[in-house]
C-alpha positions in Angstrom: 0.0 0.0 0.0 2.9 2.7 1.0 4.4 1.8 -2.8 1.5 2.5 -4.4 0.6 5.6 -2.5 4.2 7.0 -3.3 3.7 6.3 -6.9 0.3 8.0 -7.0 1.9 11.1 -4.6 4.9 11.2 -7.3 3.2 11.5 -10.6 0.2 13.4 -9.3 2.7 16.0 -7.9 5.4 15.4 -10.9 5.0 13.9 -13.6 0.9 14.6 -14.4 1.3 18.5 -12.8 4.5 19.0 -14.8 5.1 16.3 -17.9 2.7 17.9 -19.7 4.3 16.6 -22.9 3.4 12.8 -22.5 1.4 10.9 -24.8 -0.4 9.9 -21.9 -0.8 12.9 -19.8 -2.4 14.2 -22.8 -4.5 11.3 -23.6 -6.4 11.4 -20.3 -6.6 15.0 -19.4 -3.6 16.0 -17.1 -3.9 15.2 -13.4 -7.7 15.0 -13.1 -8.0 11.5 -14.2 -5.4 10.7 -11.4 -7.5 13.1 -8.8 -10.3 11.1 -9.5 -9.4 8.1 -9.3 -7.4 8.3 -6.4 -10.4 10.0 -4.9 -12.7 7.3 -5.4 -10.2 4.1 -4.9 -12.8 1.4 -3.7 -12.2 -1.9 -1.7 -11.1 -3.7 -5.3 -8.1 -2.3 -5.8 -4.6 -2.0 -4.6 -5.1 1.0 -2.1 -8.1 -0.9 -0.4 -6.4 -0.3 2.7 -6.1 2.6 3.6 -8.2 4.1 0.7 -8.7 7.3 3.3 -5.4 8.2 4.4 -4.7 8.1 0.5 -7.9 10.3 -0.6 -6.7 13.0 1.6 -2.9 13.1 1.4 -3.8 13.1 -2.4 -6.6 16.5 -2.0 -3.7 18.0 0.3 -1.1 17.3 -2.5 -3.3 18.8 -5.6 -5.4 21.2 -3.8 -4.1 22.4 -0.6 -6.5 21.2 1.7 -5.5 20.5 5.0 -3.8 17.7 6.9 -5.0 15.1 9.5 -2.7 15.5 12.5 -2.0 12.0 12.2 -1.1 12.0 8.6 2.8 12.5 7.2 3.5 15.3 4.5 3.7 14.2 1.1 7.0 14.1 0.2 8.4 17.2 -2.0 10.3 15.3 -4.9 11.6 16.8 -7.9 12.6 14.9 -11.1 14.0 15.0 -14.8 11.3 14.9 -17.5 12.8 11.4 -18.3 12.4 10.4 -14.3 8.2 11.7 -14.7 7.4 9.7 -17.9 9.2 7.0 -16.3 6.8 6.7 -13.4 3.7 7.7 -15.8 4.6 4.4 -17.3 5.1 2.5 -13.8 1.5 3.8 -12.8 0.0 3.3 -16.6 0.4 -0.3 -16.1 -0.5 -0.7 -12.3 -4.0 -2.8 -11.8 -4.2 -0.4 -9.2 -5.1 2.6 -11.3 -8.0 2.3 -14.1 -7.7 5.2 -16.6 -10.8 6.1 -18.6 -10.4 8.7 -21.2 -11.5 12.1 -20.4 -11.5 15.8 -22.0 -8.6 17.7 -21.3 -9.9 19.7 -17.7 -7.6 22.9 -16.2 -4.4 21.7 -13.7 -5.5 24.6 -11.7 -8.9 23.8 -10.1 -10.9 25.5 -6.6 -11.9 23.5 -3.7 -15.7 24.5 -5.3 -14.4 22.6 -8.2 -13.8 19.9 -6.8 -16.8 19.5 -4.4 -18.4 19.5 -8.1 -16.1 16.8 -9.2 -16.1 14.2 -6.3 -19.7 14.9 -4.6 -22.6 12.9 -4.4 -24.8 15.0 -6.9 -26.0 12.8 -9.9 -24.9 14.1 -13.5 -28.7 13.6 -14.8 -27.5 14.3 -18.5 -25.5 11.4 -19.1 -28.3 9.5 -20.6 -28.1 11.8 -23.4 -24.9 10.2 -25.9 -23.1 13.6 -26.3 -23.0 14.8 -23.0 -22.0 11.4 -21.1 -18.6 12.3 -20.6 -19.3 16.3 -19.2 -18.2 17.3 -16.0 -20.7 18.8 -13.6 -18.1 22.2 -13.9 -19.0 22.0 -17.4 -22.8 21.4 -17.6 -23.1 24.0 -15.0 -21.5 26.9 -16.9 -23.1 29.5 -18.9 -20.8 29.0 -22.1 -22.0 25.3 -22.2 -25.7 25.8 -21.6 -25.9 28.8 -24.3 -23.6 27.0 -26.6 -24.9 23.5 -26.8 -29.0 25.1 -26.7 -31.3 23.6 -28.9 -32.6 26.4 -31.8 -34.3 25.4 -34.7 -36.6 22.3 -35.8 -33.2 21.1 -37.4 -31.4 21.2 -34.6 -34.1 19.4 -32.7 -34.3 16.5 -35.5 -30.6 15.9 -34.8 -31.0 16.0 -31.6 -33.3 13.5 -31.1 -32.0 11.2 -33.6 -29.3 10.4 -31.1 -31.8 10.2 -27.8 -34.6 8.5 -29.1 -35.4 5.0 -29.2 -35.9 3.1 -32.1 -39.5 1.6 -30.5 -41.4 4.1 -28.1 -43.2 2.5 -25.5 -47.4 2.8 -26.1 -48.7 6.4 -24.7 -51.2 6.5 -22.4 -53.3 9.0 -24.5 -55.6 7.6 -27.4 -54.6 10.3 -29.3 -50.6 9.5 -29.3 -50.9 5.4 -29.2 -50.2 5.7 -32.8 -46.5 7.1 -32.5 -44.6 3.8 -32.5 -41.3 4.7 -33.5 -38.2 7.2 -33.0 -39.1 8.1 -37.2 -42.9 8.9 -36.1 -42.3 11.1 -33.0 -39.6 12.8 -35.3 -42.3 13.6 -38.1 -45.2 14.4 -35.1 -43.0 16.8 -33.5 -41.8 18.4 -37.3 -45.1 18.8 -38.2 -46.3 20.1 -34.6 -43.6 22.5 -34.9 -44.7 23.8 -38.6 -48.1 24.7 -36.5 -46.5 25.7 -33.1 -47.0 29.5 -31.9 -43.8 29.3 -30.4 -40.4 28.6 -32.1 -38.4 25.5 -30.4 -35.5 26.7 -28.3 -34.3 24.3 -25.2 -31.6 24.5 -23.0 -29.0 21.5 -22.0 -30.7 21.7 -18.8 -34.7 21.2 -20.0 -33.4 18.6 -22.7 -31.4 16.5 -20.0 -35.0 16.1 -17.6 -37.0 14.7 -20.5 -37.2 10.9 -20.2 -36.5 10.2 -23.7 -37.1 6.3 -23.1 -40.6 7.2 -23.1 -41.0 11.0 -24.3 -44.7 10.7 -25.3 -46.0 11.4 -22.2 -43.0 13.3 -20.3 -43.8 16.0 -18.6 -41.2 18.1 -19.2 -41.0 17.6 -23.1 -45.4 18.3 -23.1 -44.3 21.7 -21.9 -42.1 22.2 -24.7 -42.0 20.5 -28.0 -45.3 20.1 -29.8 -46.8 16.9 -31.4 -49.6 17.6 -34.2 -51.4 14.3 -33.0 -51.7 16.3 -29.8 -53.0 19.5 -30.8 -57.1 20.4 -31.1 -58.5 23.4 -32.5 -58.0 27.0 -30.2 -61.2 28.1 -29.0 -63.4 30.7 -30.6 -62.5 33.2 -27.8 -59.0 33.1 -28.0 -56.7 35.8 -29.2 -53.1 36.0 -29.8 -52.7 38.7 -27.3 -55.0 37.0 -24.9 -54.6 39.6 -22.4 -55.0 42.3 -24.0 -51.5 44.0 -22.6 -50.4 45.9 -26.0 -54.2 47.8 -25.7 -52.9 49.0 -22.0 -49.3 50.0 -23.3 -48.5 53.7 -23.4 -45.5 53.5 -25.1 -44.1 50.3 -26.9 -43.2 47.7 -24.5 -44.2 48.6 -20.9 -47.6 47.9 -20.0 -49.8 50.2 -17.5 -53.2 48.4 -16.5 -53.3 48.9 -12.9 -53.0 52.5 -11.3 -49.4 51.6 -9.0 -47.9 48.8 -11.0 -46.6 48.8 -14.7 -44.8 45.5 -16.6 -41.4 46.5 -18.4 -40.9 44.6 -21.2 -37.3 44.4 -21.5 -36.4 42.1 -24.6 -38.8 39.5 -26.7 -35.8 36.3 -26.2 -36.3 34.0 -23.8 -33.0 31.1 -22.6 -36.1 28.7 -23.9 -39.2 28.5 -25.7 -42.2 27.7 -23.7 -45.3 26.2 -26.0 -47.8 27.8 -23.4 -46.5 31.0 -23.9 -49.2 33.8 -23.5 -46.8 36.7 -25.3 -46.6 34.4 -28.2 -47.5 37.7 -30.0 -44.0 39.0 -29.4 -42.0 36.2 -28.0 -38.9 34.6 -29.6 -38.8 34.6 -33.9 -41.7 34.3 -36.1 -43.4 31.0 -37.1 -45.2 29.4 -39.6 -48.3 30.3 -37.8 -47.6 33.3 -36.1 -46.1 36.6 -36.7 -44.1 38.3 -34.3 -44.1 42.5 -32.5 -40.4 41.9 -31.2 -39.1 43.9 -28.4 -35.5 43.3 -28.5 -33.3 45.0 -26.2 -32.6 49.0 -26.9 -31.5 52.1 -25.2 -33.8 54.2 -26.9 -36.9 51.9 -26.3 -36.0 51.9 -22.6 -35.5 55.9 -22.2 -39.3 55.8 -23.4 -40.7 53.7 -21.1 -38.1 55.0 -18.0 -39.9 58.2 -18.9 -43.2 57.2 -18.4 -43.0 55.7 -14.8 -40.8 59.0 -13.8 -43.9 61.0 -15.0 -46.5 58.9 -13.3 -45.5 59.0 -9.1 -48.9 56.5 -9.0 -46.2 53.8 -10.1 -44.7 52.0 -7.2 -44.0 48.4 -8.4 -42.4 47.5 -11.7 -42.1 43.9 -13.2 -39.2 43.7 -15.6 -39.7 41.0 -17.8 -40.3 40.1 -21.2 -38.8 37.6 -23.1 -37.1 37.0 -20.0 -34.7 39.3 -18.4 -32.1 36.2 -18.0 -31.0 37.0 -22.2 -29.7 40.5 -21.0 -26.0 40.9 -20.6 -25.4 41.4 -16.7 -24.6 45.4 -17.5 -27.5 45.7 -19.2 -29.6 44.6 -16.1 -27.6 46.7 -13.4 -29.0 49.8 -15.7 -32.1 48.8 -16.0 -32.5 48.1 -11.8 -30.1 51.5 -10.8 -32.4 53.2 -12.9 -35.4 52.2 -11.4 -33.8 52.3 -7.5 -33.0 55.8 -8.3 -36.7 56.4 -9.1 -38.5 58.1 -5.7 -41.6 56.7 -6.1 -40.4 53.3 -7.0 -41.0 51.4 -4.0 -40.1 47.8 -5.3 -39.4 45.9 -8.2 -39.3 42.0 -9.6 -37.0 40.3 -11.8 -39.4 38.2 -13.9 -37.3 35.2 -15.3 -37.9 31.2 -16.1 -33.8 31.1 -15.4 -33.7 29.4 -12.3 -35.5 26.4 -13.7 -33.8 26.3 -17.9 -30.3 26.9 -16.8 -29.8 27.5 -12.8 -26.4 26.7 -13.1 -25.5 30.6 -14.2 -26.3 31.7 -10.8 -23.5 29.6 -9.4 -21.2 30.0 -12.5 -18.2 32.2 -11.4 -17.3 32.6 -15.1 -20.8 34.9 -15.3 -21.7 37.6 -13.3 -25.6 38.0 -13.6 -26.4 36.0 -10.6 -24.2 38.2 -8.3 -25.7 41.7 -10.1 -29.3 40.6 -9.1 -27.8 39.8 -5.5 -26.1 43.4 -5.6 -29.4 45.0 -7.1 -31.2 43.2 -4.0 -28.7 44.6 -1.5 -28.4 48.2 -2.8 -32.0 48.3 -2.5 -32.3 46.8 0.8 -30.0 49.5 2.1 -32.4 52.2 0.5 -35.9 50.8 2.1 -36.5 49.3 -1.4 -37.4 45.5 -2.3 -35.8 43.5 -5.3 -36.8 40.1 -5.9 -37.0 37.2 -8.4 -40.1 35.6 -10.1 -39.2 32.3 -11.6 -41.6 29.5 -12.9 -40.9 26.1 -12.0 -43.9 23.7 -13.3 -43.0 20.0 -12.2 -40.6 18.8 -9.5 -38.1 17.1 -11.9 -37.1 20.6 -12.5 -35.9 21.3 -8.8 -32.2 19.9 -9.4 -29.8 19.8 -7.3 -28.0 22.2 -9.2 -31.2 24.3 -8.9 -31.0 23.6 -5.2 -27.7 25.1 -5.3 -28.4 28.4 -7.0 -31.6 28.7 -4.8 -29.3 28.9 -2.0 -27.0 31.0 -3.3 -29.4 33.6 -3.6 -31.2 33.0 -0.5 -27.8 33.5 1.4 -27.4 36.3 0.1 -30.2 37.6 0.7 -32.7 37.7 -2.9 -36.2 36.9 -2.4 -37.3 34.5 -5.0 -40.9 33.4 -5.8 -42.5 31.2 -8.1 -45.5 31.3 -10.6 -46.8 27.9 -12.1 -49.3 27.2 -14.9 -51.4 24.6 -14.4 -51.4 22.0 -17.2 -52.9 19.3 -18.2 -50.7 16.0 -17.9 -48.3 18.4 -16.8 -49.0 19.3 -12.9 -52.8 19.0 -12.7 -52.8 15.8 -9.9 -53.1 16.4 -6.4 -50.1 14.6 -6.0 -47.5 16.3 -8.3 -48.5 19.6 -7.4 -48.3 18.9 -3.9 -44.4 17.8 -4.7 -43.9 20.5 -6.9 -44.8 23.0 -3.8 -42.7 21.8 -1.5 -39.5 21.0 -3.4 -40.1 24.8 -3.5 -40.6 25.5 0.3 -37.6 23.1 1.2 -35.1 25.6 -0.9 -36.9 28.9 0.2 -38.2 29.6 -3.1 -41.6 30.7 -2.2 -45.1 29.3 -3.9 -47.0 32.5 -4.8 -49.3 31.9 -7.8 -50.5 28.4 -9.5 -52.2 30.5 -12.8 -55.5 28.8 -14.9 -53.8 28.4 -18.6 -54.7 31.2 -20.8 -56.1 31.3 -23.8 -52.7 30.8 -25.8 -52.9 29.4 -29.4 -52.0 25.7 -30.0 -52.0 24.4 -26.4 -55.8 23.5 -26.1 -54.6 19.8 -25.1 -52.9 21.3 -21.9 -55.4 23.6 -20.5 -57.6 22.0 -18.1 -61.0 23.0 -17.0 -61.8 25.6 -14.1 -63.1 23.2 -12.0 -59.4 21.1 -11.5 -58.1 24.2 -10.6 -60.6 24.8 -8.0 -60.2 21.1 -6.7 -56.7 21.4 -6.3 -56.9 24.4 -4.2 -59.4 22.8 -2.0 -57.1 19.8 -1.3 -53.7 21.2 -0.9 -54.4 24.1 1.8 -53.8 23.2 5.2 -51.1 21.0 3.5 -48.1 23.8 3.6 -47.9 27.2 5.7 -50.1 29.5 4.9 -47.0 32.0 3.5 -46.0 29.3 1.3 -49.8 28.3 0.1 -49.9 29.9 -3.7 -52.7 31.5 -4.7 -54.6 29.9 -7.2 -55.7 32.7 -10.3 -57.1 33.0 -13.5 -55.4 36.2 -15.3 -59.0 37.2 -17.1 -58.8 37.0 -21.1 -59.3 41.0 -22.2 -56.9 42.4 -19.6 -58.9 42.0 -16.5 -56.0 41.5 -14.7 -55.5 38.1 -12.4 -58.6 37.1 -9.7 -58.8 33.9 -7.3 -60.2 31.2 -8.9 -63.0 30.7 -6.8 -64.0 34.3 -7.0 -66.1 34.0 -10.3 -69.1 35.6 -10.6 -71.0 32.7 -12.2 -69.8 29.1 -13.7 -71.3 26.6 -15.9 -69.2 22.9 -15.6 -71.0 22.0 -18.1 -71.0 24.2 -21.3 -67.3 25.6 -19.9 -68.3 28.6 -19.4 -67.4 31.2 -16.3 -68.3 35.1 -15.6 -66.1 37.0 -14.1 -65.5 40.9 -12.3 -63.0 43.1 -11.8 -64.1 46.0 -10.0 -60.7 47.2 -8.4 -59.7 48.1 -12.0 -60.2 51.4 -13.0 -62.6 53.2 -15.2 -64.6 50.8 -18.0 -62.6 47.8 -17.4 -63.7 47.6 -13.5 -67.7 47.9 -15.2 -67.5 45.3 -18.0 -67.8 41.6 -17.7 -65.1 39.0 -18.6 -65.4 35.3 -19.7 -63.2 32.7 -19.8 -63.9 29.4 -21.3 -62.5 25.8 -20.3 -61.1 23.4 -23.1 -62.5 20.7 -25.2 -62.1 17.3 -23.6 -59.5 14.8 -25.4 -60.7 12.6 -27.6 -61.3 9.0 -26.3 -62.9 6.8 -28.9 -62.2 5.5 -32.3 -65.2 7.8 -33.6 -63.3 11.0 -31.8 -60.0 10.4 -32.8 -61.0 9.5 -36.2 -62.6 13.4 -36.2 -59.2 15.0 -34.7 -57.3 13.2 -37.5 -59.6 15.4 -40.0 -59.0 18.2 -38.0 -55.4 17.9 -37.5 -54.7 17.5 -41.5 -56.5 20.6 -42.2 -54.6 22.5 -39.0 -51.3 21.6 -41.4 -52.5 22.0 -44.4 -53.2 25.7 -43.0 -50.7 26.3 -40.7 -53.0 27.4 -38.0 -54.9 26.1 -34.8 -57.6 28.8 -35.3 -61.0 26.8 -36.6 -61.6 29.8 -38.9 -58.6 30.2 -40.9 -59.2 25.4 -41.6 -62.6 24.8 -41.3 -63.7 27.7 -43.8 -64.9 25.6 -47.0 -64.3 22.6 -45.4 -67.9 20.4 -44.2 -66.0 17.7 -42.5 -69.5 16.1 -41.7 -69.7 19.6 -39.6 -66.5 19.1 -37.9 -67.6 18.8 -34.1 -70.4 20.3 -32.0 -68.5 22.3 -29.9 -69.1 26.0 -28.7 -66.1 27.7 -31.0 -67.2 26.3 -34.3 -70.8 27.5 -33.6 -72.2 24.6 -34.8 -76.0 23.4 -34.5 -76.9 19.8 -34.3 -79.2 18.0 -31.5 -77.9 16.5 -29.0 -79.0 12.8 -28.1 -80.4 11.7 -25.2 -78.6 11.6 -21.8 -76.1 12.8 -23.7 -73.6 15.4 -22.6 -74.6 19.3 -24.1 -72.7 20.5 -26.7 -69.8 21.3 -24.8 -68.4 17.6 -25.2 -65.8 16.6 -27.6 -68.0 15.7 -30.6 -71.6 15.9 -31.5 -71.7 15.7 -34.9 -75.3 15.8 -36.6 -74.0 13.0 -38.8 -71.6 9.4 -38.7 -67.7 10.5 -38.5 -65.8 10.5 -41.5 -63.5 7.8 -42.3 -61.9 9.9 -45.0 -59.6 12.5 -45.4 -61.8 15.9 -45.8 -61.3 16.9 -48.6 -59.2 14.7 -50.8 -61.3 11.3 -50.2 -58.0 10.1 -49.1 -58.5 6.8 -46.8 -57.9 7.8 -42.9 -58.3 5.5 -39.5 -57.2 6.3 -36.2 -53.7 5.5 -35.9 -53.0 6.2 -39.7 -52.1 10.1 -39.5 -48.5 9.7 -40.3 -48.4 7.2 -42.6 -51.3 8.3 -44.9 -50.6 11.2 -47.5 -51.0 14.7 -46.1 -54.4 16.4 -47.0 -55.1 18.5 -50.2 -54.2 18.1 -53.8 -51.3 16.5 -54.6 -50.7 18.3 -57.4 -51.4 21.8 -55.3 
């Protein structure tokens, strides 16, 4: 045991730190192999005895860290280059030492480094082929997460040519039990995307939570990447601005709807692309469906809407977001927060950012500085009587990490309050159960719960909204379950700008036809008069007969590019598509049968052909049939 601790001591502190010329130095990435492995010796090899009197003499040795009383110094031994790649050899061919080649890391590493290195903390993105061999240093930087990001729908076809696959196991949704392969989720997701509001854009992070052994009904990739066998028609009501923000926007990008608060819309990029977005009117680059009112990021923009809130003293809170205020440099985001601590009547402000959750790893990255400007933002404010704090949006528990974990505590050490808004979706979060882990993953690292929002009415994400009444049952369970201070509230943000209420506080609701009345009298002048409605989602389709329909429906969706019934269904009988409220369909409805506010009523049998080519169509055969219209079109 003492000759083989020598001859790890020697090279590690010789050869491997000095030789940096030998083949095998090179090979396998200067000393760390040799860190590592003397680090982790277990009861099979050679140093089994002893294997913690090694470990530390070996930390002491590379990193300085401090003695056991009852340990000897390493030796201080200096050699020829000839003497070091003679011992390299010696150790190369020990059974003692396994080498495994690695990427070439820095000799000059922090005790934080190495905490990284030799923890207990899982590296979760393994399972994907290309990322197997990254260190946790890696992943977690800010260079890695923006350089190996996910962009475009080519980008994602690569990508999940190497994580899919080649069978997918069966969905548990009718609607997706078709998808039998890595080659049909590959066209499903192309074609979804060709429909999508929202352009694909994923972080490292987000793609390494996705269980890709079984990615048709992960929660993680529901929330992100869009299947056309998935998607159902938007509702009548909806509207691209669903909230009507760019009606209560003096001045291009900041929006002024309640007397003391106003939302600063700093930039129109987001670190990922969310499908549920509700500023898909001005979020991330244009789509096939959807055209885009940018807001990038500019001086002259922001002087605007700075001038604004120092002409209206009324404003006491300010929401920066956007896009998400994680895409500005870290200069950029000290201006914008000195600027508005230096307003009087500015009392508070939030930081509005998804970051925490996409690519938390920043926060704790000491190659980037935004994590410790927000904590600097938060102090200088705290010393003027002024609050700064962060709004992030964590959905499911998978996306508490423990690197997560780690930035949450960074901040809270430091003193940043962070909350978190969810959106409740369906598949997604809507169970008792998941929501209640969700919550508390969030309580156990002091990120506070503060809202749990009804979807909106966002284009091309009717399969994830979920009816008023789940929200309303989830709130009725989980209180009493946490603290009262870290119980969300649970809110519908009212389609036509009336601003966010409790979900129980509507005026009136129907289960049945979907339909719910809402107030808002705290807001001021018409809008506190008027009435607002919001309208639950069609149910998914269950049998042959409704999935049969959807298939029809989806065809004409791509053939049009659009979720909206008016811009498919124009010209197009489709046996009168289905009974539901936003067609504005008539037919009668049978008896003890549901009102029109089912999936389907159609006044005649379903079609079993493609509307309206005559092309032959069943309920699995959407991706292998020929795509609807003329082939000669």
């Amino acid at each position: 045991m003492a000759q083989g601790l020598w001859k790890a001591q020697y090279a590690l502190r010789n050869g491997l730190l000095r030789n940096r010329a030998s083949p095998a130095v090179g090979e396998y990435g200067g000393n760390s192999v040799f860190a590592r492995t003397a680090l982790r010796s277990g009861p099979a090899t050679k140093f089994s005895q002893g294997t913690n009197q090694m470990r530390r003499l070996v930390s002491a040795a590379l990193f300085g860290q401090p003695r056991q009383q009852d340990e000897p110094a390493p030796p201080r031994i200096t050699c020829s280059t000839a003497t070091a790649s003679k011992v390299d050899s010696t150790i190369q061919s020990s059974a003692a030492i396994q080498l495994t080649p690695l990427t070439p890391s820095s000799p000059s590493r922090t005790s934080h480094e190495l905490a990284l290195e030799t923890g207990d903390k899982p590296r979760y993105w393994t399972h994907v082929p290309q990322w197997d061999t990254i260190t946790r240093k890696e992943f977690i930087s800010n260079a890695f997460q923006v350089r190996n990001t996910v962009k475009s729908a080519r980008d994602l076809e690569r990508f999940l040519l190497t994580v899919l696959p080649e069978r997918l196991p069966t969905s548990k949704r009718p609607f997706l039990e078709h998808l039998k392969t890595r080659e049909d989720f590959i066209r499903d997701a192309r074609a979804g995307l060709e429909i999508a509001s929202m352009e694909v854009r994923l972080t490292p992070e987000i793609l390494s939570l996705v269980d890709w052994t079984s990615p048709l009904d992960d929660p993680i990739r529901m929330q992100f990447i869009s299947l056309k066998s998935s998607l159902l028609p938007d509702h009548k009501a909806l509207t691209l601005d669903s909230l009507g923000e760019q009606g209560d926007s003096p001045v291009p990008g900041l929006v002024h709807r309640y007397p003391g608060r106003a939302l600063f819309l700093a930039t129109s990029n987001c670190p990922v692309y969310c499908r549920y977005c509700t500023r898909a009117y001005m979020v991330g680059p244009a789509t096939g469906s959807t055209q885009k009112q940018p807001q990038k990021p500019s001086l002259n923009r922001w002087e605007a809407m700075f001038r604004h809130i120092e002409q209206h003293s009324e404003i006491q809170d300010i929401v920066v977001s956007g896009g998400d205020v994680y895409q500005l440099a870290p200069d950029h985001l000290r201006m914008i927060g000195e600027r508005l601590l230096g307003i009087p009547h500015i009392r508070r402000f939030r930081i509005a950012s998804k970051g925490l959750s996409v690519n938390p790893g920043r926060i704790i990255d000491p190659a980037d500085s935004w994590g410790n400007t927000l904590i600097d933002l938060s102090n200088q404010g705290r010393k003027i009587g002024k609050q700064v704090c962060w709004h992030t949006h964590f959905n499911h528990p998978k996306e508490v990490t423990w690197i997560a974990r780690e930035a949450a505590h960074h901040l809270f050490k430091n003193g940043v309050i962070v909350r978190n808004q969810s959106v409740l979706q369906r598949g997604v979060n809507d169970d008792k159960d998941t929501m209640a882990a969700l919550l508390k993953s969030l309580a156990d690292i002091n990120v506070q719960p503060y809202y749990v929002y009804q979807h909106d009415l966002t284009r091309s994400v009717e399969d994830l909204r979920t009816p008023l009444e789940t929200i309303l049952e989830l709130d009725k369970h989980l209180r009493g379950t946490l603290s009262g201070f870290m119980m969300p509230a649970f809110v519908v943000d009212l389609p036509g700008g009336g601003g966010k209420r409790l979900a129980s506080t509507y005026d009136k609701y129907d289960p049945v036809s979907g339909e719910s009345v809402w107030s808002a009298p705290g807001l001021p002048g018409a809008k506190g008069k008027r009435e607002y409605k919001y309208y639950d989602p069609r149910p998914l389709p269950t049998t042959v007969k409704e999935l049969q329909q959807l298939r029809v429906q989806q065809d004409l969706m791509h053939k049009h590019k659009s979720t909206r019934p008016e811009d498919f269904m124009r010209g197009h009988d489709v046996n009168n598509a289905v009974g539901h409220p936003d067609f504005q369909m008539k037919g009668a409805v049978k008896e003890n049968e549901k009102p029109s506010h089912a999936f389907a009523h159609p006044t005649k049998t379903f079609p079993t052909t493609y509307a309206p080519t005559g092309q032959p169509i069943g309920p699995i055969s959407l991706l292998s049939a020929p795509p609807p219209g003329n082939p000669s079109e």
